[in-house]
C-alpha positions in Angstrom: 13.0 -6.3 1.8 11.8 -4.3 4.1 7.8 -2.2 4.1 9.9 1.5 4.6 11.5 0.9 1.5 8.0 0.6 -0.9 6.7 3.0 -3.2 4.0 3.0 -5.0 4.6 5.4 -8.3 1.8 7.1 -10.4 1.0 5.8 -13.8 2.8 2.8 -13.2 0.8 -0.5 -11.4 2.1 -2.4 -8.9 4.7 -1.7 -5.6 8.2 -1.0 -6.0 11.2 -0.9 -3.4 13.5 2.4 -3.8 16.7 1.3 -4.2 18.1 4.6 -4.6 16.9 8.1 -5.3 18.7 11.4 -6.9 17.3 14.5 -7.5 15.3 13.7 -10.9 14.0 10.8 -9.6 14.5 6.8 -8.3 16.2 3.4 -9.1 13.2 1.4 -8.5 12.8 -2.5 -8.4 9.3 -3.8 -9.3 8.4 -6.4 -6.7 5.7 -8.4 -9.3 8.7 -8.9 -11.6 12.0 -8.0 -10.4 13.1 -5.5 -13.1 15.1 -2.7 -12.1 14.6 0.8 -13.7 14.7 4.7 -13.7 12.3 6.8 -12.7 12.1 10.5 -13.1 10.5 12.9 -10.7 9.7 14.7 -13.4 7.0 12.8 -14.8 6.0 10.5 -12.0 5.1 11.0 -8.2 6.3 8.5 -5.3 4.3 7.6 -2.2 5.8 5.7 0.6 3.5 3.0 1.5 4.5 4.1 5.1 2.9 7.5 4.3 -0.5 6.4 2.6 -3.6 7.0 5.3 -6.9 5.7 5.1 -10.4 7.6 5.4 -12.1 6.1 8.0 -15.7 7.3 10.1 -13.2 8.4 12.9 -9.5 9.7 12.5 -7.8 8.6 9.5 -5.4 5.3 9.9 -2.1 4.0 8.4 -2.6 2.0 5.8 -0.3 -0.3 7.4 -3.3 -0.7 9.8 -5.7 -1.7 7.0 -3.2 -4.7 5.9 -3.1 -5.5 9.5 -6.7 -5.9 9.8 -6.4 -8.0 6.1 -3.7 -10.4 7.6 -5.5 -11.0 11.0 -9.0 -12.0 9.0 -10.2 -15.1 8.3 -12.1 -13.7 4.7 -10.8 -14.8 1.6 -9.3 -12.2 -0.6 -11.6 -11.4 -3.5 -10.3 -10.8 -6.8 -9.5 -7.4 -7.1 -11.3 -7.2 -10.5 -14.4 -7.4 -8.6 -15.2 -4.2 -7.4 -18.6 -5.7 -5.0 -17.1 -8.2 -3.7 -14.1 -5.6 -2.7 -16.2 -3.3 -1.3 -18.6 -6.5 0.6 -15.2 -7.8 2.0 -13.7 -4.5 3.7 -17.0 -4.2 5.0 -16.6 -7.5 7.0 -12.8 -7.2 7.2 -12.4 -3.1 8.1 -16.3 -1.8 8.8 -14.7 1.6 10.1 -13.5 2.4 6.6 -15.4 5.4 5.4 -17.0 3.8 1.9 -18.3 7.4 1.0 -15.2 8.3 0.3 -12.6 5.4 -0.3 -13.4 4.8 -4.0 -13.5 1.4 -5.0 -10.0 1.9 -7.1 -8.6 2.4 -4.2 -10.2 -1.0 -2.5 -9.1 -2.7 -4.9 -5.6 -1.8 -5.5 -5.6 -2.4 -1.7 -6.0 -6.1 -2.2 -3.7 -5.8 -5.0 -1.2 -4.6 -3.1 -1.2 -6.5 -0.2 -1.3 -10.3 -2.9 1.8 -8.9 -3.0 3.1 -8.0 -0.2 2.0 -11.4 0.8 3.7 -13.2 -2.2 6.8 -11.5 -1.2 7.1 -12.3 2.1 7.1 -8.6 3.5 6.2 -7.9 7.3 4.1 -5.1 7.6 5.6 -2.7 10.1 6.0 1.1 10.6 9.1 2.2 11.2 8.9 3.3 14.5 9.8 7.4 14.7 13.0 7.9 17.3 11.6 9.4 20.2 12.3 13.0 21.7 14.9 13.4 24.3 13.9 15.3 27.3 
């Protein structure tokens, strides 16, 4: 499985990988349980994990670079159900985040979402963008 592949899909909790989309929506595959459904467009939104950015005090970063930052720290993960200990660990583990205005929802279904990556076995990458000929 690879981290191009992930969605995350409103109204619905958790990470999916796309397996295949049409126009009124996606096959998706829930990564916390395996099951494999539709999803219509119609109803729902889908946002590439590659896509998602992050409010930071400088230029805004990949959120890719957040679960970098997550993976290279020695912190324990907090329960995500915990929204000050959240918040008091991406202040050790990502102190340029801008905590004005990444809500603590969000901070938490970042460490959500990266138990799982983690429990799946996904490497973090970006798919790197083919570069311009001359």
């Amino acid at each position: 499985m690879e981290y191009n592949k992930l969605i995350s899909v409103t109204g619905m909790s958790g990470l999916f990988e796309m397996l295949s989309s049409k126009n009124d929506g996606a096959i998706v595959k829930s990564l916390e349980d395996n099951t494999t459904k539709f999803v219509s467009s119609r109803i729902h939104n889908f946002s590439h994990l590659e896509s998602i950015e992050v409010y930071t005090i400088r230029e805004n970063v990949n959120l890719a670079d957040v679960f970098k930052a997550m993976d290279a720290s020695k912190e324990a993960l907090p329960s995500e159900k915990d929204a000050a200990a959240v918040k008091s660990y991406f202040q050790k583990v990502y102190p340029d985040m801008d905590f004005e205005r990444v809500y603590a929802s969000d901070m938490k279904k970042m460490v959500k979402w990266y138990g799982v990556l983690k429990a799946n076995n996904i490497t973090i990458e970006l798919t790197e963008a083919p570069e311009e000929g001359e």
